[in-house]
C-alpha positions as CSV (number, residue, x, y, z in Angstrom):
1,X,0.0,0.0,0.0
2,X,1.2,3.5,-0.7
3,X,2.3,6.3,1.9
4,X,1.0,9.4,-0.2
5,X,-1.1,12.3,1.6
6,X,-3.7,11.9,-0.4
7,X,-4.3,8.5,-1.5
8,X,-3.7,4.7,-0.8
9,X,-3.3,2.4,-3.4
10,X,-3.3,-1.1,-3.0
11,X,-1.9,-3.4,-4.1
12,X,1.3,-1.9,-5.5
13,X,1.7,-4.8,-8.0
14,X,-1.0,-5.5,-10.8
15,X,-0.5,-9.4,-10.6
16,X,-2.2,-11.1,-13.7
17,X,-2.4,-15.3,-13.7
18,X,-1.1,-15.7,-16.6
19,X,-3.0,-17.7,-19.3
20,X,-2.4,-18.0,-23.1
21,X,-5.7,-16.1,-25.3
22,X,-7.2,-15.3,-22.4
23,X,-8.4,-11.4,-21.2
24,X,-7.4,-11.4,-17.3
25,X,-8.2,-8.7,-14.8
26,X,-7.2,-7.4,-11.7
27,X,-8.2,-4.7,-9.4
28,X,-6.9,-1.5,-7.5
29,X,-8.2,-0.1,-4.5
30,X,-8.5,3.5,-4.0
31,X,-8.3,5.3,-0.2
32,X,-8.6,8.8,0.1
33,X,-7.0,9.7,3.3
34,X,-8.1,13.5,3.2
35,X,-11.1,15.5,3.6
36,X,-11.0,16.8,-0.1
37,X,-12.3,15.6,-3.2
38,X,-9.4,13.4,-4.9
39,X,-9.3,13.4,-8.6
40,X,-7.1,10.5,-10.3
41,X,-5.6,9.4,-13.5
42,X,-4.1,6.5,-14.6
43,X,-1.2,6.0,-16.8
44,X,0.5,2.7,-18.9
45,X,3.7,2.1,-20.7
46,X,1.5,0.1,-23.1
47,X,-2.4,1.1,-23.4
48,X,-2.7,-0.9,-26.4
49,X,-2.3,-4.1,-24.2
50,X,-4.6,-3.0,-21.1
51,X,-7.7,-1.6,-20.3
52,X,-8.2,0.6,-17.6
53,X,-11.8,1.8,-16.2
54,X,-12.5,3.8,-15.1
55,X,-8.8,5.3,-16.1
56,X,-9.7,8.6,-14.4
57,X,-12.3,9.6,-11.9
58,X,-13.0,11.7,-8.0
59,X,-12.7,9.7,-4.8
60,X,-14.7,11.5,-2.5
61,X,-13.5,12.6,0.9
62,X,-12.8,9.7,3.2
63,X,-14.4,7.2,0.8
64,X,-13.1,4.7,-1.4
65,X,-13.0,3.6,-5.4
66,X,-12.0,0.2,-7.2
67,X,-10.0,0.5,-10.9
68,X,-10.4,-2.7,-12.8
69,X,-7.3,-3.1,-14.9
70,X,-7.8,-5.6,-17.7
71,X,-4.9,-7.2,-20.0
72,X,-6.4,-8.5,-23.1
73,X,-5.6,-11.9,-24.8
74,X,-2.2,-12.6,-25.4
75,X,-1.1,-14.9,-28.1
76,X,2.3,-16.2,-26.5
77,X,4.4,-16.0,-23.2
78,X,6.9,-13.4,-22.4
79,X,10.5,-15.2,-21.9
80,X,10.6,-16.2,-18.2
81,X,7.3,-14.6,-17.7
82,X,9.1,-11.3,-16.9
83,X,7.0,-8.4,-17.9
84,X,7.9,-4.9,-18.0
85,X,5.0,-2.7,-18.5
86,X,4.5,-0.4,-15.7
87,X,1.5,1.6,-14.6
88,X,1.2,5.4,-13.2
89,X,-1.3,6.6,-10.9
90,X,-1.2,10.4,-10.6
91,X,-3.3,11.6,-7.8
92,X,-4.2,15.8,-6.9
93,X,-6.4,17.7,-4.7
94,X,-9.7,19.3,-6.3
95,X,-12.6,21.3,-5.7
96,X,-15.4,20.0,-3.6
97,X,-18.5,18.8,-6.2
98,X,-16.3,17.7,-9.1
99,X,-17.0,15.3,-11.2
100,X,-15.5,12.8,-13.5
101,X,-16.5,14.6,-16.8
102,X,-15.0,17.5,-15.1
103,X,-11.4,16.4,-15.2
104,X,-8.6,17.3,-17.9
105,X,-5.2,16.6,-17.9
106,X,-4.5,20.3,-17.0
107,X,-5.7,19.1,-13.8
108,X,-2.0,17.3,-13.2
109,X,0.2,19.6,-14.8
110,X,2.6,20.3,-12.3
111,X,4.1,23.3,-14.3
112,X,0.6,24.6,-13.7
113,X,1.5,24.8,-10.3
114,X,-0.4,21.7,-9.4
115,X,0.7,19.4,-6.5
116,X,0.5,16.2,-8.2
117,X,1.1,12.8,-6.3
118,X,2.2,9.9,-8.3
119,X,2.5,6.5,-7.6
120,X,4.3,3.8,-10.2
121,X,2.9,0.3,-10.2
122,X,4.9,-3.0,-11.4
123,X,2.9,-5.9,-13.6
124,X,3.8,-9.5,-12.5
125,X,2.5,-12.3,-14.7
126,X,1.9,-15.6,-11.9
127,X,2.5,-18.7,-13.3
128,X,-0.5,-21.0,-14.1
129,X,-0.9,-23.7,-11.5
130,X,0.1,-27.3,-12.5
131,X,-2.3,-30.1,-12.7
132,X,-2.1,-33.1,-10.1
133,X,0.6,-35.7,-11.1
134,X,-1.6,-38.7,-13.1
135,X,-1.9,-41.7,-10.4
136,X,-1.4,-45.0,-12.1
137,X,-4.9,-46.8,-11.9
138,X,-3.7,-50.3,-12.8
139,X,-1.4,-50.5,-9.6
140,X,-1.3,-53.9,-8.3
141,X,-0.2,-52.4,-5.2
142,X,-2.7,-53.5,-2.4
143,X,-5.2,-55.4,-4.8
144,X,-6.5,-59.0,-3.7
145,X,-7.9,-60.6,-6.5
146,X,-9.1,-64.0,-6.1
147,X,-7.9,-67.1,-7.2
148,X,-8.9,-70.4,-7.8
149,X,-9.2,-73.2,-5.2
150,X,-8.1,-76.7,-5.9
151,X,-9.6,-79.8,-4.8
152,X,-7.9,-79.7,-1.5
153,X,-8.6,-76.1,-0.7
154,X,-5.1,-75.2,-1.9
155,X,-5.2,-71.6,-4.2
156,X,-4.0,-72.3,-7.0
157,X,-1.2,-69.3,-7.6
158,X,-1.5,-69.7,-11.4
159,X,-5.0,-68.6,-11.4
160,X,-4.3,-66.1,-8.8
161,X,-1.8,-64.4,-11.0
162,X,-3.7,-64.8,-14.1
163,X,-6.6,-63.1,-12.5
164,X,-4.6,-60.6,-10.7
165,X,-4.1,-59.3,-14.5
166,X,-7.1,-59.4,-15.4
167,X,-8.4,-57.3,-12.4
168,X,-5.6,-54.4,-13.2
169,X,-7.0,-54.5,-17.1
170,X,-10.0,-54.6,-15.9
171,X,-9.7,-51.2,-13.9
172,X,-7.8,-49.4,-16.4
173,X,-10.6,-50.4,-19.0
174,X,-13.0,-48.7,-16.4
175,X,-10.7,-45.5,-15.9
176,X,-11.5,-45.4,-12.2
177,X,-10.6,-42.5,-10.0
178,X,-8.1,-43.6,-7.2
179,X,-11.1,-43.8,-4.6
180,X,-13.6,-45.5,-7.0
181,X,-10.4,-48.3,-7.1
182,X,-9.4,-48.3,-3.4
183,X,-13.0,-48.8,-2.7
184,X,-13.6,-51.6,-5.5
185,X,-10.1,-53.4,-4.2
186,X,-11.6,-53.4,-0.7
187,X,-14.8,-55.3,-1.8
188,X,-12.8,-57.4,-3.8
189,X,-10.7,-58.4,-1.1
190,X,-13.7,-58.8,1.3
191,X,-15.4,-61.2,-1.1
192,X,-12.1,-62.9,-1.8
193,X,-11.8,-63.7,2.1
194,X,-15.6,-64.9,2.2
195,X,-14.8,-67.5,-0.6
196,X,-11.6,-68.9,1.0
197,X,-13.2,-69.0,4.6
198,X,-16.4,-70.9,2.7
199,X,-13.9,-73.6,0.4
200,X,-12.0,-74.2,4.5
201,X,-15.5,-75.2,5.7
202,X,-15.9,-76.9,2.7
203,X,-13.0,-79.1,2.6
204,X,-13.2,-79.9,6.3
205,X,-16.9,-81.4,5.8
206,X,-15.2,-83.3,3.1
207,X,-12.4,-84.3,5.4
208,X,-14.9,-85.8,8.0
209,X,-16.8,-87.5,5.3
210,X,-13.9,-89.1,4.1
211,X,-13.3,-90.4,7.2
212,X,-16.7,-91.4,8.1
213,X,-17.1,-93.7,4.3
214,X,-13.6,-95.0,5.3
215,X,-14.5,-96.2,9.1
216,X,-17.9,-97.6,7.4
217,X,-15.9,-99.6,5.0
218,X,-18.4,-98.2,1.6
219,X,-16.9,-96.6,-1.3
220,X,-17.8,-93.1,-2.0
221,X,-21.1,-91.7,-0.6
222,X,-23.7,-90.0,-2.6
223,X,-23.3,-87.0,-0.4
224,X,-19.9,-86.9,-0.9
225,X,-20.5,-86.8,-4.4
226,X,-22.9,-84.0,-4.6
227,X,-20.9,-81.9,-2.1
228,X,-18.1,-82.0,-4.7
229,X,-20.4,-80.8,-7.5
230,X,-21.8,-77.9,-4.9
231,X,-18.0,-77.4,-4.4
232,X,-17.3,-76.9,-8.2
233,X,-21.0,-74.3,-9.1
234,X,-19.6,-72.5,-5.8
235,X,-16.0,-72.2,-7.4
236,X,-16.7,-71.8,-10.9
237,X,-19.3,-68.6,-9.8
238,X,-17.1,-66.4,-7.7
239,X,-14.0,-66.8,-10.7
240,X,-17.0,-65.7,-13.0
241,X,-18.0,-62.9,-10.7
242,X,-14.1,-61.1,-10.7
C-alpha cells in the first residue's frame, strides 16, 4: 500500500495469472485519506495491451473507489514470464463537487503549479498452477484378486496371478478414480476372504466324510459326491464374478 497524503493504493503490483488467449483482470483499490475531493488518472507504458476503467475519476472525501485493470488476450508467453510494462497513478487535490466529466489533464500539470502525487505500479505475470501428477490406476499395489481353489482347498497361484491381470486390465478399462479403485479393491478383497473362509469349511466337511465312508468300509457316498459338484457351481461362480 502506498504512503501518499492523499491516497492509498493497493496493491502496489497488478498481478495477472497468466493464461495464453485469455483477457485477465485485476483490481486497485482506492483510499482517500483527506477531507477533499481526490481526482485520479491513470497512466500505462503500453495502453494498447490494457484496459483501464475507469482510467480517471474523484474519490470522495474519506471514501473509497476500485479500478479494474484488464490485459487482453495474449497470443504467446513473455521469456521467463518477466514483464515490463508499468503503470502510473497520478493523484491531486480538487474542488469539492467535481465530477469525472469535469477532469482534464491540466488538472495534473505540475508546471501549472499543481501538486501532483504519483504513484508507479509494477505488472507481474503468476505462473498457471500445475495439474495433479496422473496416479497409475492399474497399480497392483494393495489389490487381492481371487484365485482359484483346488480340490484340496489349496489356491491355485497360477490362477491367482492370471486373474490378478485381469483385475488391473480390468480397472484401467474402467478409468476409475483412485477412490472408486481403493474402494472396489476393498470389496474385492472382502469377497475374496468370504470364498476362501467358505472352500476351508468346505474341505473340512469333506475331510470328515472321508473319514466317516472309510470307518464304514463303503466306497464313495452319494453325499460326498454331490458336495463336490456344490463345491465346483460354488468355485466356478465367484471366478465368473471377478
Amino acid at each position: 500500500m502506498s504512503r501518499g497524503d492523499l491516497l492509498s493504493i493497493h496493491p502496489l503490483e497488478l498481478k495477472f495469472p497468466f493464461a495464453l488467449r485469455k483477457q485477465i483482470s485485476c483490481s486497485l483499490q482506492l483510499s482517500n485519506k483527506t477531507d477533499n475531493y481526490v481526482a485520479f488518472k491513470v497512466k500505462t507504458t503500453n495502453p494498447k495491451k490494457y484496459c483501464v476503467r475507469p482510467n480517471a475519476g474523484v474519490v470522495l472525501p474519506r471514501s473509497t473507489s476500485d479500478v479494474i485493470v484488464t490485459m487482453q488476450a495474449q497470443k504467446e508467453a513473455p521469456p521467463d514470464m518477466n514483464c515490463r510494462d508499468k503503470f502510473l497513478l497520478q493523484s491531486v487535490k480538487v474542488n469539492d463537487g467535481i465530477t469525472a466529466k469535469d477532469i482534464t489533464s491540466e488538472l495534473f500539470n505540475k508546471e501549472a503549479g499543481h501538486v501532483v502525487e504519483e504513484c508507479k505500479l509494477k505488472v507481474v505475470y503468476l505462473s498457471p498452477p500445475q495439474p495433479p501428477s496422473p496416479v497409475h490406476e492399474g497399480s497392483e499395489e494393495g489389490s487381492s484378486p481371487r484365485g482359484s481353489v483346488s480340490d484340496n482347498g489349496h489356491v491355485n497361484a497360477a490362477e491367482f496371478s492370471t486373474a490378478a491381470k485381469a483385475f488391473n486390465e480390468q480397472l484401467e478399462a474402467q478409468d476409475l478414480s483412485p477412490e472408486q479403485t481403493r474402494t472396489h479393491i476393498t470389496k474385492l478383497t472382502e469377497e475374496k476372504k468370504s470364498a476362501l473362509q467358505q472352500c476351508n469349511k468346505i474341505r473340512h466337511e469333506l475331510e470328515l466324510l472321508k473319514r466317516e465312508g472309510n470307518k464304514s468300509g463303503g466306497g464313495v457316498s452319494f453325499m460326498f459326491v454331490i458336495i463336490i459338484g456344490l463345491l465346483g457351481i460354488f468355485m466356478g461362480y465367484m471366478m465368473k464374478k471377478s
